[in-house]
N, C-alpha and C positions, 0 to 999 in steps of 0.2 A: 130613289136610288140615283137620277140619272142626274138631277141637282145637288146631290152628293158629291158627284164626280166631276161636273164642269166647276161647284166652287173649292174643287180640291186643284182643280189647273189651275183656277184663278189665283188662290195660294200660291203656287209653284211658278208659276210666271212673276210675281208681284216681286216675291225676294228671290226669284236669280235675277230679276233687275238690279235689285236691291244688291245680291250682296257681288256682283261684277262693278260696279260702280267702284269697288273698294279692294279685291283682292290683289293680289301680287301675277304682274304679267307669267305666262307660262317660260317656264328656261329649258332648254335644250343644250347639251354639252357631249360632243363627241368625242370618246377615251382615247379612238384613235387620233385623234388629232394634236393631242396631249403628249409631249415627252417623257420617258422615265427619269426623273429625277432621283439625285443617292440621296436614301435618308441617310447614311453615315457617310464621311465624306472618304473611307476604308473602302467604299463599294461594299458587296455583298448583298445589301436590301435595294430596292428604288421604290416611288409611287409615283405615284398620278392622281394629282387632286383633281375631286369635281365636282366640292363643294366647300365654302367658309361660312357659315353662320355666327357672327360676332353678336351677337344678341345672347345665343343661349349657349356659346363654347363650342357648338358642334363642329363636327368636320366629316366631310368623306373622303375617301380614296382608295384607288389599287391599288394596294401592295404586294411587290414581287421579291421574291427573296431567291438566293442563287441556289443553285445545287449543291446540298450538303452545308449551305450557312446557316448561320446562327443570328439572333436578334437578345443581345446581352440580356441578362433577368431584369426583370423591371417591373412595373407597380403601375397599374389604372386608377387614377384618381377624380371622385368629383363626377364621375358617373358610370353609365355602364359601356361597355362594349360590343355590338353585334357583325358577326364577320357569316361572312358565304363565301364560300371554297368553287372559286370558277374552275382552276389545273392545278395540278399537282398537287402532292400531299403533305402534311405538316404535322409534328403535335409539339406537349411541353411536357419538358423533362421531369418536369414536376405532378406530371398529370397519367391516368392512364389509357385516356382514349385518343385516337387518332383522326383527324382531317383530311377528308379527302371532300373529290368534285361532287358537288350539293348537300356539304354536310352545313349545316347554318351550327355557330357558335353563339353564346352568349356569356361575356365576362361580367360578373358581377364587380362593383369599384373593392380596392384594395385588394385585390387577387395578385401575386406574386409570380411570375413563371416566364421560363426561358423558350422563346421562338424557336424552334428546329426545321429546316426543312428537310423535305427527303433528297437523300444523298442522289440520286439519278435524277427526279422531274422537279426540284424546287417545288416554286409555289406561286399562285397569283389568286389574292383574297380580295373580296370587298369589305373593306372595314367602315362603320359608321361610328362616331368616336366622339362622347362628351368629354369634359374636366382636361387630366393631362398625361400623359405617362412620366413617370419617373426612373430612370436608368441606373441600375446600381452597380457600383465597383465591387470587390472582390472581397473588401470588409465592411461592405453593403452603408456606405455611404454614398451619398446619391452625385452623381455626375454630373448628367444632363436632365432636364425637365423639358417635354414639349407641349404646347396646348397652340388649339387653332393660331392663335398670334406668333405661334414660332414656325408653325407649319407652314404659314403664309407668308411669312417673312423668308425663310428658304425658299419655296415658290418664287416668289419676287427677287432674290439674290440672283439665281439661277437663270430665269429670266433676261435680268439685265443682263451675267455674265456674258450669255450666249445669242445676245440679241434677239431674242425673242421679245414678240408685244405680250406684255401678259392679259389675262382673260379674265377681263372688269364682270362676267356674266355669273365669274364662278362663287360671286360676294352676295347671298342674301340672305 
């Protein structure tokens, strides 16, 4: 048993050599540190990126939404959605349950439905977000499209505007 066990370290030592030689340094990104940026330039929403993944479309961020605003009907494309409810509460008017602090969401792509927040506490969600959203007008032709490369480009717009450095750590 007990040569078992030292060449099971011996394993275990060989490839974390093995596989630290190769992985992706650790990244650390402080929310606080981070401005809220408008998703619409209307106000009423803002985020806080704190992650681009241009490899696989992904992205992360806080999203806050105001009291009593709305997030026009739109469409998840091209993958899914998972959200966690840090404050406030939120649902879709299309839907019949409701979001509050530690309910975890999950959109499946091509889901249809309009943001609400609660009229008193808003809202501040963590969204982790493949494909793209697609935002529809009112005879549901699409408007705006976002996917990480538009998300990060507003990041970067907003950035410069305000003289901000932007944050090369939040790209991997």
């Amino acid at each position: 048993m007990e040569t078992k066990q030292v060449s099971s370290r011996i394993v275990d030592d060989v490839m974390n050599a093995f596989t630290e030689r190769f992985m992706l340094p650790d990244r650390v990104n402080h929310s606080t540190d981070m401005p809220w940026i408008p998703f619409f330039e209307d106000g009423g929403s803002w985020f806080k990126p704190l992650r681009f993944d241009f490899t696989t479309g992904l992205w992360i961020m806080l999203f806050k939404v105001d009291e009593g605003a709305k997030l026009s009907r739109h469409r998840h494309t091209g993958g899914s959605v998972i959200g966690y409810v840090i404050e406030g509460k939120w649902h879709y008017l299309e839907k019949d349950w409701k979001a509050k602090p530690g309910t975890l969401i999950f959109e499946p792509p091509g889901d249809i439905h309009t943001l609400c927040a609660d009229p008193v506490e808003g809202m501040t969600t963590l969204f982790i977000l493949t494909g793209s959203i697609q935002f529809f007008e009112q005879d549901n032709t699409i408007y705006r499209e976002d996917d990480v490369f538009a998300i990060y480009k507003r990041y970067r717009d907003y950035c410069e505007a305000n003289g901000i450095e932007p944050d090369e750590n939040l790209c991997y």
